[in-house]
C-alpha positions as CSV (number, residue, x, y, z in Angstrom):
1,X,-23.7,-6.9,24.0
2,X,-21.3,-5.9,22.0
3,X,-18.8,-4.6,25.0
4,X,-19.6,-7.7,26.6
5,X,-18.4,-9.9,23.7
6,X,-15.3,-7.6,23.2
7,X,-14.7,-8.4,27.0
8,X,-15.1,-11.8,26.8
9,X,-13.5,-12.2,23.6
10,X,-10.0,-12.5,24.2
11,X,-10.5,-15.1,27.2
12,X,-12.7,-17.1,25.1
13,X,-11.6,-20.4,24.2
14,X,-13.7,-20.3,20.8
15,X,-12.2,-19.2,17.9
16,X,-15.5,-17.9,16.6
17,X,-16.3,-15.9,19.5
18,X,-12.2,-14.4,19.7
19,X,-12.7,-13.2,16.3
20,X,-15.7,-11.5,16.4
21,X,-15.1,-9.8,19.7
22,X,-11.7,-8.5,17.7
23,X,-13.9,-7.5,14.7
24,X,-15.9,-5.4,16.7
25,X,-12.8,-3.8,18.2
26,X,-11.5,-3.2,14.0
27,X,-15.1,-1.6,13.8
28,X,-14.6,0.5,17.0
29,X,-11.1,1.8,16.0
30,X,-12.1,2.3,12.3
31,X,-15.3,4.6,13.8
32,X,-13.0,6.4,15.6
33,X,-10.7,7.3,12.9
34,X,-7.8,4.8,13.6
35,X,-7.7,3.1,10.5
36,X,-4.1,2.0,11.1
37,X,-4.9,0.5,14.7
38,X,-8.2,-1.1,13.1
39,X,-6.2,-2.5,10.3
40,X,-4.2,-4.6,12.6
41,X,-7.3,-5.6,15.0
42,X,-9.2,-6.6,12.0
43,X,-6.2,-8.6,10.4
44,X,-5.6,-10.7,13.9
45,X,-9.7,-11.1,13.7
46,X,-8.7,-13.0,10.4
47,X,-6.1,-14.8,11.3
48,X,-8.5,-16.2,14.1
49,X,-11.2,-16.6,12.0
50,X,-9.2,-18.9,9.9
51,X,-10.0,-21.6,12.6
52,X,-13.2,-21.0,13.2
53,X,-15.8,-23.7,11.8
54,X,-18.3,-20.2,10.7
55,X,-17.0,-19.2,7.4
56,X,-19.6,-16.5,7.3
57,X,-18.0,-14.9,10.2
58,X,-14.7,-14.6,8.1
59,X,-16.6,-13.1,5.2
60,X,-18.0,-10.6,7.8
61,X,-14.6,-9.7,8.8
62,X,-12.4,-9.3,5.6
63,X,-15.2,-7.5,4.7
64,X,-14.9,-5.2,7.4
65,X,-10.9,-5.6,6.4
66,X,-11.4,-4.6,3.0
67,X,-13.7,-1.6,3.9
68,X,-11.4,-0.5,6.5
69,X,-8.5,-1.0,3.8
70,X,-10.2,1.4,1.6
71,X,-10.4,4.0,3.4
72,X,-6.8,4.1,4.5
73,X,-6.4,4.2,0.6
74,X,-4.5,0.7,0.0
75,X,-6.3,0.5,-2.7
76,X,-4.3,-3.2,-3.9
77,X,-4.9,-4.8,-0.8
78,X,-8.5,-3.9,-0.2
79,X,-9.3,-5.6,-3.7
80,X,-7.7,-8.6,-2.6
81,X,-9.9,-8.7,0.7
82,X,-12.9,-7.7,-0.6
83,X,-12.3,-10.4,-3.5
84,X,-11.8,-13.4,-1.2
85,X,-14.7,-11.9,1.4
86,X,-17.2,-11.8,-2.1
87,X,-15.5,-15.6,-2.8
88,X,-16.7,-16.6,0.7
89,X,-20.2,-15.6,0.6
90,X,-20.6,-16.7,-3.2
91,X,-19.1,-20.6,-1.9
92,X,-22.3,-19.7,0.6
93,X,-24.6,-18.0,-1.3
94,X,-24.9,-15.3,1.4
95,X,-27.2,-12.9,-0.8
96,X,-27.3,-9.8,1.1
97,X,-23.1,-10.0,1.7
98,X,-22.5,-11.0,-2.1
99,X,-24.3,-7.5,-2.7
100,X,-22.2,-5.3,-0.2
101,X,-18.5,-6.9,-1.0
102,X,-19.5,-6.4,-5.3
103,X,-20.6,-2.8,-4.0
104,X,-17.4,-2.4,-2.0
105,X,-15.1,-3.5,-5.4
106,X,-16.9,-1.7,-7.6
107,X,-16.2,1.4,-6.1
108,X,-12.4,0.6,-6.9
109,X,-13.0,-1.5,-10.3
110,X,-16.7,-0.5,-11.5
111,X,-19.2,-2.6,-12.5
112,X,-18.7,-4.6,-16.1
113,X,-20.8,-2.4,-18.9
114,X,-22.8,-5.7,-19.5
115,X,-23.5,-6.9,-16.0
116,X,-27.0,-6.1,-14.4
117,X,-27.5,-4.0,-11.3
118,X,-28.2,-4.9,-7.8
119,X,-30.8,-4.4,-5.7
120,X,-28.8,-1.8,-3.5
121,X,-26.9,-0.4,-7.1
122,X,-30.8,0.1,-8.9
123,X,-31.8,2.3,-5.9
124,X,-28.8,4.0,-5.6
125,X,-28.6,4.4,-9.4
126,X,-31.5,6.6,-9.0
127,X,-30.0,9.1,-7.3
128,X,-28.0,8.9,-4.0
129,X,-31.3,11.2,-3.0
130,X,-33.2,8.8,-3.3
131,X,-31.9,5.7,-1.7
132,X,-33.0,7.1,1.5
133,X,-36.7,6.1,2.4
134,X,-37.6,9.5,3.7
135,X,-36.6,11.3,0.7
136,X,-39.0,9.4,-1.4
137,X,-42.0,10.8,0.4
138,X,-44.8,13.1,-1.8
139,X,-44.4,16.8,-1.5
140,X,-46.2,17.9,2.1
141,X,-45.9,14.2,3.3
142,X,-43.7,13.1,6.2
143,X,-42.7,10.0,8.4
144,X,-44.1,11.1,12.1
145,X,-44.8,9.2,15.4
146,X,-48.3,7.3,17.0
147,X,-48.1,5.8,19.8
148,X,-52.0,4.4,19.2
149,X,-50.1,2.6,16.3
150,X,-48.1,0.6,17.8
151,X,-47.6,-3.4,16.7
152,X,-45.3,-3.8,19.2
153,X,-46.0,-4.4,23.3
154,X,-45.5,-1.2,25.2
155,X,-42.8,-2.6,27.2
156,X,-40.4,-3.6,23.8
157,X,-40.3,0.4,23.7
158,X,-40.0,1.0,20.2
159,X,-41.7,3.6,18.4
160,X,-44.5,3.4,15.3
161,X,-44.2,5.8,12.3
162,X,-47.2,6.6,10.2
163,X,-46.7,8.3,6.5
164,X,-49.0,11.1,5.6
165,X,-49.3,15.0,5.2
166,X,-47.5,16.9,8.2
């Protein structure tokens, strides 16, 4: 889907569907390692989104932005995205996106000594370790495949994963 949507993108009379087709481009170039070439993807994907009646979907992308920012190391202007992407999803009370833009600036700014944790921070605040499901397994236990298990019709193709000693 996502090549098709980059495809269609720029022919697209939608603003809304231009701009996400150029975020996934940012994301593309930014997975590759061309911050610099993502950079300037991601920024036209804002400048479209700016007429787009989705305000989440701008969220989405200076998040992307400020993410993509950071790791080209401008530090300035990644605070400045990520702060208006965390001011768009606050105005919609995106949850789950308020929680990864404060993540993203608090890896430049830190958290306030006084302000609670997150969700994501609490887990992580455990030990990076153990943020990840598997590695919270007992001793001698492990995640492993049944087919006979299986919620899902056979024809969906995905598979089922059992916990217990193995």
């Amino acid at each position: 889907m996502a090549v098709e949507l980059r495809a269609l993108g720029p022919r697209s009379e939608v603003p809304t569907t231009r701009g996400i087709a150029l975020r996934i481009e940012g994301l593309v170039e930014a997975g590759r390692g061309d911050l610099d070439h993502a950079v300037s993807v991601l920024e036209k994907a804002v400048a479209v989104h700016n007429e787009s009646p989705i305000p989440l979907e701008r969220g989405r992308t200076l998040l992307a932005l400020g993410q993509s920012l950071r790791r080209r190391r401008a530090k300035a202007r990644a605070i400045s995205t990520l702060q208006q992407a965390l001011d768009c999803f606050t105005d919609l009370g995106a949850t789950p996106f308020i929680e990864l833009a404060q993540g993203e600036l608090t890896t430049f700014v830190g958290a306030p000594k006084d302000a609670p944790l997150t969700a994501a921070e609490r887990r992580v605040a455990i030990s990076p370790h153990a943020a990840c499901p598997t590695n919270r397994l007992p001793p001698g236990y492990s995640y492993r495949y049944e087919p006979s298990k299986a919620s899902l019709p056979p024809y969906i193709g995905r598979p089922a994963f059992a916990v217990g000693p193995g």
